[in-house]
Every structure is written in structure tokens, then in C-alpha cells.
BALOBA-1460 file (C-alpha; in Angstrom, 3 decimals):
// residues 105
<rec num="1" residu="x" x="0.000" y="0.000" z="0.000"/>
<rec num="2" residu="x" x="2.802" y="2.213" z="0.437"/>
<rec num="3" residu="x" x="6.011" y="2.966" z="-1.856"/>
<rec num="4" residu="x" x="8.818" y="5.429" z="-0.496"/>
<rec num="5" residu="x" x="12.370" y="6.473" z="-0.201"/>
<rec num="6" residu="x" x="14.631" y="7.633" z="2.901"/>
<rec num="7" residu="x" x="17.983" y="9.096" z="3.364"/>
<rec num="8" residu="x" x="17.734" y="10.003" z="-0.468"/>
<rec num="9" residu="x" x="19.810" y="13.269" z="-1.924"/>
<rec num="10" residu="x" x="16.595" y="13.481" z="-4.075"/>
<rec num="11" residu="x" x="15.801" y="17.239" z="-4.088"/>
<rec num="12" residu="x" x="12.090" y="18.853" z="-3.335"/>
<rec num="13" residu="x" x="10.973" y="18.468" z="-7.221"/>
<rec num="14" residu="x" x="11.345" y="15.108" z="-7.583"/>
<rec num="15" residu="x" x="8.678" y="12.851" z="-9.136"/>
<rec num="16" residu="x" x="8.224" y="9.095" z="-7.786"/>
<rec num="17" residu="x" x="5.682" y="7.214" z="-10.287"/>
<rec num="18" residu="x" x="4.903" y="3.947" z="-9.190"/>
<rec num="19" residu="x" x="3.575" y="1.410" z="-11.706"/>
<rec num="20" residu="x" x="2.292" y="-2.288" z="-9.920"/>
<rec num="21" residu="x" x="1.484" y="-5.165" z="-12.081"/>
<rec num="22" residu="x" x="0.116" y="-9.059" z="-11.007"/>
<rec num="23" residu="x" x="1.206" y="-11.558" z="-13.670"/>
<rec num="24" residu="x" x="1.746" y="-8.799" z="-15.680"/>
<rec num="25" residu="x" x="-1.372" y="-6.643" z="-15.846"/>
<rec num="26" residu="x" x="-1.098" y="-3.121" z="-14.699"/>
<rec num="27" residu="x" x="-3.110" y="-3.246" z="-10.810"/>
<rec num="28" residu="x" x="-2.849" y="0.409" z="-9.557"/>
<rec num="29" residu="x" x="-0.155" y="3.724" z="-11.049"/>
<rec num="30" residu="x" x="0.630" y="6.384" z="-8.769"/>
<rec num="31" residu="x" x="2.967" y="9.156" z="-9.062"/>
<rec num="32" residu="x" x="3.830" y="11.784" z="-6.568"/>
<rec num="33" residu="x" x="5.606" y="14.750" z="-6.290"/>
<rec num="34" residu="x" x="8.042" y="16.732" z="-3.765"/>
<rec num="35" residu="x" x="11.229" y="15.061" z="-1.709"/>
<rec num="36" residu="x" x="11.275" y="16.862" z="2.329"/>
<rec num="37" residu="x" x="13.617" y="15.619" z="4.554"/>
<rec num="38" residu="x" x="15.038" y="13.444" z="2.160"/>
<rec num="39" residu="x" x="11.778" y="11.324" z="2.062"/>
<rec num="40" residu="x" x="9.391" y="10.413" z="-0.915"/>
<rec num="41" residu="x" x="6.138" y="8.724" z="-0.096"/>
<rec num="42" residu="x" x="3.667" y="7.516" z="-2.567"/>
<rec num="43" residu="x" x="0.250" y="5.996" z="-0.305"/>
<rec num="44" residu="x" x="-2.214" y="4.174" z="-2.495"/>
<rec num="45" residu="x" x="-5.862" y="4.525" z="-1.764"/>
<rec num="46" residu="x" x="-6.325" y="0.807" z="-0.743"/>
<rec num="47" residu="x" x="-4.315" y="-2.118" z="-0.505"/>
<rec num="48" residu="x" x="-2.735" y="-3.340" z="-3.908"/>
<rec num="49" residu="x" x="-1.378" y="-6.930" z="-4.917"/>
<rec num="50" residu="x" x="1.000" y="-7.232" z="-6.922"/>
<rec num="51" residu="x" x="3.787" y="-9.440" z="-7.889"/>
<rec num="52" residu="x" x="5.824" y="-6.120" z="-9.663"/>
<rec num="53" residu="x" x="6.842" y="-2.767" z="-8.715"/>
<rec num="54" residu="x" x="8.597" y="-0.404" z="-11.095"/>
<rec num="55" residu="x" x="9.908" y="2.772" z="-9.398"/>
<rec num="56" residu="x" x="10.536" y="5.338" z="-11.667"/>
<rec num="57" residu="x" x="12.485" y="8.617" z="-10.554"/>
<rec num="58" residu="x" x="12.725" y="11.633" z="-11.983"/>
<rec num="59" residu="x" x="14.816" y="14.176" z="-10.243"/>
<rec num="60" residu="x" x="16.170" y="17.230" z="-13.196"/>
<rec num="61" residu="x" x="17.066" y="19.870" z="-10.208"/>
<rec num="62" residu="x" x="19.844" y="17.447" z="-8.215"/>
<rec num="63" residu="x" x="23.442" y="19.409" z="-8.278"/>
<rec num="64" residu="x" x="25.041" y="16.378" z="-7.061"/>
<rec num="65" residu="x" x="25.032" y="14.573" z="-10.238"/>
<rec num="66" residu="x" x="24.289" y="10.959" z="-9.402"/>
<rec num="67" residu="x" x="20.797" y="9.089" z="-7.193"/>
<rec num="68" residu="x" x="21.660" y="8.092" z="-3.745"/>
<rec num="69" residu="x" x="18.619" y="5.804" z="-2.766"/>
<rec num="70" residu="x" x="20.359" y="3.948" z="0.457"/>
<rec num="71" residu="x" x="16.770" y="2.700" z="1.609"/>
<rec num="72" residu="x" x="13.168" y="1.408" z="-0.288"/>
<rec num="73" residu="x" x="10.247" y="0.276" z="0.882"/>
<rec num="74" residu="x" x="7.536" y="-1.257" z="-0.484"/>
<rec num="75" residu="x" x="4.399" y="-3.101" z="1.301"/>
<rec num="76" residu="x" x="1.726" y="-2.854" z="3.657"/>
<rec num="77" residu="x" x="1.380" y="0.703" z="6.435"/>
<rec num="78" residu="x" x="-0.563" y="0.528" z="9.502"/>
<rec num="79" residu="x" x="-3.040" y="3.186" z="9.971"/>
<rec num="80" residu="x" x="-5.209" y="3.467" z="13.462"/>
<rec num="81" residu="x" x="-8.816" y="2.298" z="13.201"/>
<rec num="82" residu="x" x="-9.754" y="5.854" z="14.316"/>
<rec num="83" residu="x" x="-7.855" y="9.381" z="13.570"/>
<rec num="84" residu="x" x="-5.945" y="10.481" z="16.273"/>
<rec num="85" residu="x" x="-8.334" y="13.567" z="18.136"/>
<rec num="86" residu="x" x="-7.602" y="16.481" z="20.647"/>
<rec num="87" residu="x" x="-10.968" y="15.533" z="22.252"/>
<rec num="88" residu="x" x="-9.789" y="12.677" z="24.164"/>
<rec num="89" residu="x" x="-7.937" y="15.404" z="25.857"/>
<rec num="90" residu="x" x="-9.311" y="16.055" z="29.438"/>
<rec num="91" residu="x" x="-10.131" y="19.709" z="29.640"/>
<rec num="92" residu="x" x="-9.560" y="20.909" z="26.113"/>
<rec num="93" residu="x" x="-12.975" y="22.277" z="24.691"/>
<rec num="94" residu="x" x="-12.138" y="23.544" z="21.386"/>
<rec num="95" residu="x" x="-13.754" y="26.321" z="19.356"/>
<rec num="96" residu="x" x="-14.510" y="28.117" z="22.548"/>
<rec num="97" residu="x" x="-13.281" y="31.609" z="23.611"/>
<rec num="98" residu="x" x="-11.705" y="32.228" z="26.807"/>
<rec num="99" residu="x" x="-11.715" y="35.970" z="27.856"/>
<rec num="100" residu="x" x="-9.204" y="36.816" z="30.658"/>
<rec num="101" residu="x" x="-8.575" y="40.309" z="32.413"/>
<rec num="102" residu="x" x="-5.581" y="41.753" z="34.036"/>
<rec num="103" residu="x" x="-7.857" y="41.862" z="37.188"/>
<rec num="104" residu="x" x="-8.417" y="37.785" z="37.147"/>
<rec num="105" residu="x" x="-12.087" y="38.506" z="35.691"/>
């Protein structure tokens, strides 16, 4: 379900497309676009089998003239059940006001 890079000297315009195949029919293409902290996620939508991955990189703004791609990853994420909330947080009301004087009032 989830394709990336780490530790990469990829720079923040670089494309990862992501083509998966199973027994050589195309199952899901992604492509994504922007390299922070030397990371490069692409997250399908649901889970995908598939018995081939093709990365393909395309990176025209790296100075450093090579690809340094020390670590890949390809395979299944763990998400929580539920999204994380601030409302399980005892005493936080959000989208109140709270008005507060010099005086205390």
C-alpha cells in the first residue's frame, strides 16, 4: 500500500511514479511529487497486490550529479482504526473563547 524512499539526496521536485502489475497486468499507477527531509512517499488509496513494482524517478534539479537511494520500501502501512483527536484530551474544549482580564475577571 505504500512505496517510499529515505535518506535520499533526491531534491524537493522530484517525481516518484509507481507502476504495480500481477502476472503482468497493470493493478494500480501512482505518481507523486516533492522530496522533504530526504523522504518520498507515494500511499495508495487501498491495498494493492501485486507481484511487480517499477519505481521510476525523476529528479532534473539534483546538483550532485548521481541518485543516492540507500533505503526502499515497499508493502503494507498501519493506519489506526480511528484518527488520532484532541478531544480525548481532558479539559480541552475547542472552538470556545476564553476571555481573561488583568484583574483575574
Amino acid at each position: 500500500r505504500v512505496f517510499s524512499l529515505h535518506r535520499t539526496n533526491l531534491m524537493p521536485s522530484a517525481v516518484l511514479a509507481v507502476s504495480a502489475s500481477l502476472a503482468g497486468a497493470p493493478v494500480w499507477q501512482g505518481q507523486v511529487r516533492g522530496c522533504a527531509n530526504g523522504q518520498i512517499l507515494c500511499v495508495a488509496p487501498a491495498v494493492v497486490q501485486a507481484d511487480t513494482v517499477t519505481l521510476t524517478l525523476t529528479d532534473t534539479d539534483n546538483t550532485d550529479g548521481f541518485l543516492s537511494i540507500p533505503q526502499a520500501y515497499a508493502g503494507p502501512i498501519w493506519q489506526p482504526v480511528r484518527n488520532y483527536s484532541t478531544e480525548s484530551s481532558v479539559g480541552r474544549t475547542l472552538g470556545s473563547d476564553s476571555v481573561t482580564t488583568l484583574s483575574g475577571g
